[in-house]
C-alpha positions in Angstrom: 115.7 135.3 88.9 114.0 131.8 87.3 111.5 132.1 85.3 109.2 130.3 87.4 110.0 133.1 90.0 109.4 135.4 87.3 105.8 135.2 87.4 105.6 135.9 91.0 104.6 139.5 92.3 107.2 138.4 95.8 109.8 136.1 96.4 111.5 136.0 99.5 114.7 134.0 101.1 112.1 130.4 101.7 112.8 129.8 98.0 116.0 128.3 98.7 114.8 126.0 101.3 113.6 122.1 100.7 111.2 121.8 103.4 107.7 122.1 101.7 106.2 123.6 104.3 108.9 126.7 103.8 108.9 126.8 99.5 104.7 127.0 100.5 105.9 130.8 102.1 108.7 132.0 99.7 106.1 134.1 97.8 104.6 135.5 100.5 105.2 139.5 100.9 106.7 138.8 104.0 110.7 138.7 104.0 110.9 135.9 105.8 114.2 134.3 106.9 114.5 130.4 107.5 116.4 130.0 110.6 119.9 130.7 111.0 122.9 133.5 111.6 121.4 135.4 109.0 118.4 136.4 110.4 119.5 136.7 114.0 122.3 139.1 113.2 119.8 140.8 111.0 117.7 141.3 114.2 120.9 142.3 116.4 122.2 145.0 113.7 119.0 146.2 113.3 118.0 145.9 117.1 114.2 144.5 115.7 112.5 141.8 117.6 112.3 138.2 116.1 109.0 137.2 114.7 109.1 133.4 114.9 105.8 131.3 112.9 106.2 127.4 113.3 104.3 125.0 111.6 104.1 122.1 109.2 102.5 121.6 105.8 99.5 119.2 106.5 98.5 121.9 109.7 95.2 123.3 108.3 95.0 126.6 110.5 98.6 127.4 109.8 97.3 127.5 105.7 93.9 129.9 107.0 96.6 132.2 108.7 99.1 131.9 105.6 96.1 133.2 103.6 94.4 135.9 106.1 98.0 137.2 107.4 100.9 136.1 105.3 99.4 137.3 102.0 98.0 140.5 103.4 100.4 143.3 102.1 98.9 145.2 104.5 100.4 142.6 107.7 103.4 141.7 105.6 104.3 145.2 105.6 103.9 145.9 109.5 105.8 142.3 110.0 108.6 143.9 107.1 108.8 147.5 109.1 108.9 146.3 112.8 110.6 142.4 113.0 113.0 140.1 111.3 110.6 137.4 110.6 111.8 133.3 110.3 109.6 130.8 109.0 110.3 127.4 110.7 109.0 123.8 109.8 108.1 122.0 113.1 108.8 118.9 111.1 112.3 119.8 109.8 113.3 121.6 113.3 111.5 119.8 116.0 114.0 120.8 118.4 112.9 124.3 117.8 109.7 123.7 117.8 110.1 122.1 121.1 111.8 125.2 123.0 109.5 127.3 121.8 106.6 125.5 122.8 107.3 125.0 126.1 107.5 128.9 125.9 104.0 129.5 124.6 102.4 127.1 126.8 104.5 128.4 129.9 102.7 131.6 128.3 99.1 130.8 127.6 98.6 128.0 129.1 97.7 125.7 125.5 99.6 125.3 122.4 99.4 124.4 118.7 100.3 125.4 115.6 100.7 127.8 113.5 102.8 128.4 116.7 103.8 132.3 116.9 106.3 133.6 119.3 108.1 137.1 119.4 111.9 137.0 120.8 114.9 139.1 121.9 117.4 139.4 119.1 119.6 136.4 120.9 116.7 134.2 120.8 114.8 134.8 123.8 111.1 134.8 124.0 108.8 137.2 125.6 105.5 137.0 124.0 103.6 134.5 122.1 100.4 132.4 121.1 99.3 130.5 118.4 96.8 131.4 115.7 95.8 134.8 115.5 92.7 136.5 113.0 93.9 139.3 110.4 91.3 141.4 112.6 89.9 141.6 115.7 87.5 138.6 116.2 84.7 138.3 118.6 84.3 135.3 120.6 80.9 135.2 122.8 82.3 137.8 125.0 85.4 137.8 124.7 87.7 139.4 122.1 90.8 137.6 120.4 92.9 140.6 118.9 93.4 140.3 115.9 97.3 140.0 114.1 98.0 144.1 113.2 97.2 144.7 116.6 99.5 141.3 118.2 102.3 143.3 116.1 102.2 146.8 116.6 101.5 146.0 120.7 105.0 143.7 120.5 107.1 146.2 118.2 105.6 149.5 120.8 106.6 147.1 124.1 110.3 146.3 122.6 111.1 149.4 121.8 109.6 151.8 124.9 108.9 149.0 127.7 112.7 147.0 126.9 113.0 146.5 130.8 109.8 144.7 130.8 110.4 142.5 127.5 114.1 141.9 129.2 112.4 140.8 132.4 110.0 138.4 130.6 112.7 137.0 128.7 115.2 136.1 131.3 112.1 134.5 133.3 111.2 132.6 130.5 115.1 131.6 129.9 115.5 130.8 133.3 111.9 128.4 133.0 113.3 126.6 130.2 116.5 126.0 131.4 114.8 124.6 134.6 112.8 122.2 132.5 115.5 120.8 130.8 117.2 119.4 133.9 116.3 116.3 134.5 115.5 116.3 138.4 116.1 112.9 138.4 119.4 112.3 139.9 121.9 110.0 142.2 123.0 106.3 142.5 120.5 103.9 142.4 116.9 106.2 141.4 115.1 105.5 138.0 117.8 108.0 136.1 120.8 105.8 137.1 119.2 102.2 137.0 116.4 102.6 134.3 114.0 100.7 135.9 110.6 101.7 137.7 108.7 99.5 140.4 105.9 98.0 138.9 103.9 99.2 141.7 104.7 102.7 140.6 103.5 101.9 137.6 100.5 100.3 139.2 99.9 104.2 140.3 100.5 105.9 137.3 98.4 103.1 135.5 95.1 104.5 138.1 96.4 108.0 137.8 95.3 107.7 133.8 92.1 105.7 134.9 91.1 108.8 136.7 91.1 111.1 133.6 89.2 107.9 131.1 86.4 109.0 129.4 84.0 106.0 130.3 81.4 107.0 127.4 83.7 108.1 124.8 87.3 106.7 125.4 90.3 108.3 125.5 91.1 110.6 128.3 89.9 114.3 129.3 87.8 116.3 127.5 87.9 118.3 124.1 90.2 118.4 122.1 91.2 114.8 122.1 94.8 112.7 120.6 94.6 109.4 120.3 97.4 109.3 123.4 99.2 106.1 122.0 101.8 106.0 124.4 99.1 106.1 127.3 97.4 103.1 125.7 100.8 101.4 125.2 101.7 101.3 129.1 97.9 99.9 129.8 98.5 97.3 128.1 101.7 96.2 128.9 100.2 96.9 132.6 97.0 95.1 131.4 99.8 91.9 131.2 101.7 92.1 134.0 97.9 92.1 136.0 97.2 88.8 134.3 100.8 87.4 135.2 100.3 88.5 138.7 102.6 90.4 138.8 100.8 93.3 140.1 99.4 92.6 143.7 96.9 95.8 144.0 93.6 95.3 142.1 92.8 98.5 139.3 89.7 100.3 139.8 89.2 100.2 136.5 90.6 97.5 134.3 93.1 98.8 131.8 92.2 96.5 129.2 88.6 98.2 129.1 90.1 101.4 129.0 92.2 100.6 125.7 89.6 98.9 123.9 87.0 101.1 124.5 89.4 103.8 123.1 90.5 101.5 120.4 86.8 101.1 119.1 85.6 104.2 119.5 88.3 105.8 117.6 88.1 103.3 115.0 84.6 103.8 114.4 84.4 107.8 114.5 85.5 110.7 112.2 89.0 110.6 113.3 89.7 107.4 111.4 88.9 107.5 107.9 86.2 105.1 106.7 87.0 104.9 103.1 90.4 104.6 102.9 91.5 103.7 106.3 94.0 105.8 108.5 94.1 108.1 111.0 93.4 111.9 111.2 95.6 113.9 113.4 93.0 114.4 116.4 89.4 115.4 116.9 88.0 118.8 118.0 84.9 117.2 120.1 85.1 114.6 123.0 83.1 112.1 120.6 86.4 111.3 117.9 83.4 112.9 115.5 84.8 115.9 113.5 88.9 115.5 112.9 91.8 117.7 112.2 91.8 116.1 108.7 95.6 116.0 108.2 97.1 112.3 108.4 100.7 112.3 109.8 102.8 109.2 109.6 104.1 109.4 113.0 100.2 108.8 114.4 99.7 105.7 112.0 102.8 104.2 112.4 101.8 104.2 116.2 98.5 103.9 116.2 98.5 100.8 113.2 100.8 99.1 116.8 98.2 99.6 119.2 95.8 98.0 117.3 98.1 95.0 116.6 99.2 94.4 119.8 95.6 94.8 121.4 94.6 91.8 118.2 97.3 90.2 119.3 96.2 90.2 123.2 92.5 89.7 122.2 92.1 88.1 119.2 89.6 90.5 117.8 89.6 90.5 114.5 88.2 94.0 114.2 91.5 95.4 115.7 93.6 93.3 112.5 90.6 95.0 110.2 92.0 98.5 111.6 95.6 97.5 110.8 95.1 96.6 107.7 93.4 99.5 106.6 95.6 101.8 107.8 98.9 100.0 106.7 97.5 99.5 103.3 96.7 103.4 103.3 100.2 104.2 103.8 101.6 101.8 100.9 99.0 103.4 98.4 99.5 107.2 99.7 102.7 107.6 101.5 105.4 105.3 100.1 107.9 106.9 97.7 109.4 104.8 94.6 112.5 104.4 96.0 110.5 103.1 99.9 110.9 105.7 101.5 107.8 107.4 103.7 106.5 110.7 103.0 105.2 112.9 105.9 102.4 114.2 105.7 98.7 114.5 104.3 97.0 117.5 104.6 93.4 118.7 105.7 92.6 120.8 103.0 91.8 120.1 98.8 90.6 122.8 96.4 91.0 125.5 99.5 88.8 123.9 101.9 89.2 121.2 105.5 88.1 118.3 104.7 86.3 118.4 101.3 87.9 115.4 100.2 87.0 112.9 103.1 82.8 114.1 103.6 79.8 113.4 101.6 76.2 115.1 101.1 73.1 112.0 101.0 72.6 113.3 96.9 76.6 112.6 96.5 76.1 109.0 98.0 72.4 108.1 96.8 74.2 109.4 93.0 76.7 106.6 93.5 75.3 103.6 95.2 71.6 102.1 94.2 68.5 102.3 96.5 68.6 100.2 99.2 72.5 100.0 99.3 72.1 103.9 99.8 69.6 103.4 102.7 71.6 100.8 104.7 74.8 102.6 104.0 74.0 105.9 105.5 72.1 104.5 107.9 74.9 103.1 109.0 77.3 105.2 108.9 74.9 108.1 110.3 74.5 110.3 107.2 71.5 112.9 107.5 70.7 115.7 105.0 71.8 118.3 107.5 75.1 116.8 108.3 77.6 117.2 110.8 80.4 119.5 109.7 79.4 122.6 107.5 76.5 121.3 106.0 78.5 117.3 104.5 78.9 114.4 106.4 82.0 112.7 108.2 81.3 109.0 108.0 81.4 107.7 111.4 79.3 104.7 113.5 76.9 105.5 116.3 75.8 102.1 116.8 76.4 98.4 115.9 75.8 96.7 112.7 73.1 94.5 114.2 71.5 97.0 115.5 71.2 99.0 112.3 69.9 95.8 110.5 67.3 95.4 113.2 66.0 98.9 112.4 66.1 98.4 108.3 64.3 95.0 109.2 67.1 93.4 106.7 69.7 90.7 108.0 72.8 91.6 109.0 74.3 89.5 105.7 72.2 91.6 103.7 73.7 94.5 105.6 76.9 94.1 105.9 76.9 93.0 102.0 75.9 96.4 101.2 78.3 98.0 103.9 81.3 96.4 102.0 80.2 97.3 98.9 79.2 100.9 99.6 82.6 101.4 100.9 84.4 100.2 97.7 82.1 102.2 95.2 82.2 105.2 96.9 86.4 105.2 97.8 86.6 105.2 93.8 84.4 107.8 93.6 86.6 109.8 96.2 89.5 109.2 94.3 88.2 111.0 91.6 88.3 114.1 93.4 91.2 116.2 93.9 93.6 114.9 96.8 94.9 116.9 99.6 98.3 118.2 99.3 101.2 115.4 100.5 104.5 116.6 102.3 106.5 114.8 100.5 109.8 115.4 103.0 111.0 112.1 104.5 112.2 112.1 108.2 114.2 109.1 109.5 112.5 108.8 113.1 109.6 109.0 111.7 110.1 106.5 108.9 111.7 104.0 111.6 108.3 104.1 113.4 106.8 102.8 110.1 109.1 100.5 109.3 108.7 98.9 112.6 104.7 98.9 112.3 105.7 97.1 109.0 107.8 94.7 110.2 105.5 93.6 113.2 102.1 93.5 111.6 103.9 91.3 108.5 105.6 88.6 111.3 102.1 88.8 113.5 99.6 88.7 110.9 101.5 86.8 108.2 102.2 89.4 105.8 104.7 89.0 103.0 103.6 92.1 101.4 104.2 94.3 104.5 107.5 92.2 105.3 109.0 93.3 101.9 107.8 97.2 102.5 109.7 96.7 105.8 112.5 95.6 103.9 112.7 98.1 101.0 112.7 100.7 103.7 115.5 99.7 106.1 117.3 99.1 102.5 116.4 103.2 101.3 117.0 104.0 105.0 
């Protein structure tokens, strides 16, 4: 044992692993497993059910279950006595992750992560769900059981109801196996040619119209991702409208769909203020209160949409919002050698978002009078907040409008704005930063690198060109 193991009261099997994510769990009581033969012939000598937790290291309700479950001896012990338990990083393994899921939502109807699913010994799951409370938890009037009881319910089923886990297990084996044949088949269909009619797409194009959010962008209700992708394909259908290449008129212009979106996003919670980037998603329909965590994935994608709508508009706001977010990842996510890191998580000094919200004493502290005034006027800061008593900066309404209401002009605003932002970013970097996954994933670095190499040939860019080009080079 190392010294640095030493001081720990547990240390289990994750020690050995370089996924951060995992080395956070290897002093948990729990004897987890990483994935592998080991811990499925484990669970086949022993004939114990599989316990299987997926997550990532940025995902801030997979660190409140770590703490509530993980480090209970209590839970650890049941976990110990009934299952082989493996500890898998979504990031490191999305292929697992992606069986599995398809599992819990086949199950429940919703996923996420921490992502918990119980299995046969040979890998098959039966049961499953996401986060779960160390105790029973009441919610209005309903009742979300609470971890102990999740276990000792799965370990009782697998060992006096098998028929009935084996029956839910082939189902679920026979589902997944069905989903992962394409049904797409023959000479000459979209499978064998690659190509779609564009008035198919015209459809799908109005099928995603239907589910826009007209007041808030972005489609369906809580909780809402950014949807790149969708906004993608609008876009491009948004151009071949304007080529006429499109005979059937939308009922809704796609265009307005993406930039409503676009501007929305860009001026709620979701996208930091301060220090530009994205948040992972947001828990309301409004963008307002985020899942804190950045992920490079969502800013390598989203820092494109916002390019390519500059580049079909011309708005200079959308360049603003590619900037920002770009220049967010070369200050926090670039390694020495130019490589990108993963992730940025939600949580600093044990709590979601402490690093990214303010309280009106922290700001009125740090800016002078009337800068104060305008600033959180602006960016809609009030003394009772909204998230847990702080503030996520967001923008309610537009700069003029704000400089009507002050009775100042909107120079005299918008000076103030710009230098609010700057004071009080190096006041927040003063604080202590969220934890950064510093594991580096190819696909998700070539997303990045071709953000890079866009924005610094569309917007003129040396300085983005060369991060492009140190990349491919670690790459």
């Amino acid at each position: 044992m190392s010294e640095i193991e030493g001081q720990h009261k547990h240390t289990n099997r994750l020690i050995n692993e370089t996924s951060p994510y995992l080395l956070q769990h290897a002093h948990n009581p729990v004897d987890w497993y990483p994935w592998g033969e080991e811990a499925l012939q484990k669970a086949k000598s022993e004939d114990k059910p599989i316990l299987l937790s997926v997550g990532y290291s940025a995902c801030h309700w997979c660190h409140v279950m770590e703490r509530e479950s993980f480090e209970n001896e209590e839970i650890a012990d049941l976990m110990n006595q009934h299952f082989v338990s493996i500890k898998v990083d979504r990031e490191e393994r999305p292929d697992i992750d992606s069986i599995y899921m398809q599992a819990v939502q086949a199950l429940t109807q919703q996923g996420g992560w921490p992502m918990t699913v119980f299995l046969t010994p040979d890998g098959r799951p039966f049961y499953g769900g996401t986060y779960y409370p160390p105790r029973d938890r009441q919610y209005g009037r309903e009742v979300m059981p609470g971890f102990p009881r999740i276990l000792l319910t799965m370990a009782d089923v697998y060992q006096n109801r098998r028929d009935q886990v084996e029956e839910q297990a082939a189902q679920l084996a026979d589902y997944l196996q069905k989903r992962s044949s394409s049904p797409l088949r023959g000479k000459g269909d979209i499978a064998s040619t690659g190509a779609m009619p564009l008035e198919m797409l015209a459809n799908a194009s109005q099928e995603l119209a239907a589910d826009f959010d007209a007041a808030h962008g972005g489609f369906g209700n809580a909780p809402k991702f950014p949807n790149t992708m969708a906004l993608e394909f609008l876009l491009r259908m948004h151009l071949h409208r304007v080529r006429g290449e499109i005979g059937t008129k939308a009922t809704r212009p796609e265009l307005e769909i993406v930039e409503t979106t676009l501007q929305r996003m860009a001026h709620g919670g979701i996208y930091d203020q301060l220090g530009g980037g994205f948040h992972r998603y947001s828990v309301d329909a409004e963008w307002l209160v985020p899942h804190f965590e950045k992920m490079l994935y969502d800013n390598a994608l989203l820092s494109r949409i916002y390019l390519h709508a500059y580049l079909v508009t011309g708005n200079p706001f959308y360049r603003r919002i590619v900037e920002e977010t770009l220049d967010y990842v070369v200050r926090e996510m670039v390694s020495p050698e130019g490589g990108f890191y993963s992730t940025q998580d939600a949580d600093s000094e044990g709590e979601e978002g402490k690093f990214f919200t303010w309280t009106p004493d922290e700001i009125e502290a740090a800016l002078p009078g009337e800068d104060a005034a305008l600033f959180m006027l602006y960016y809609d800061v009030s003394r009772r907040g909204n998230f847990e008593g702080k503030n996520i900066l967001h923008v309610e309404r537009d700069a003029q409008a704000v400089a009507d209401q002050a009775q100042v002009s909107l120079e005299r605003l918008q000076d103030a704005l710009e230098r609010g932002r700057k004071t009080l970013f190096q006041v927040r970097e003063q604080r202590v930063k969220p934890g950064r996954d510093e594991k580096i994933l190819t696909s998700w670095n070539g997303l990045m690198l071709r953000s890079f190499a866009e924005a610094g040939r569309c917007l003129e860019r040396a300085d983005y060109l060369q991060v492009a080009v140190k990349n491919a080079g670690f790459l």
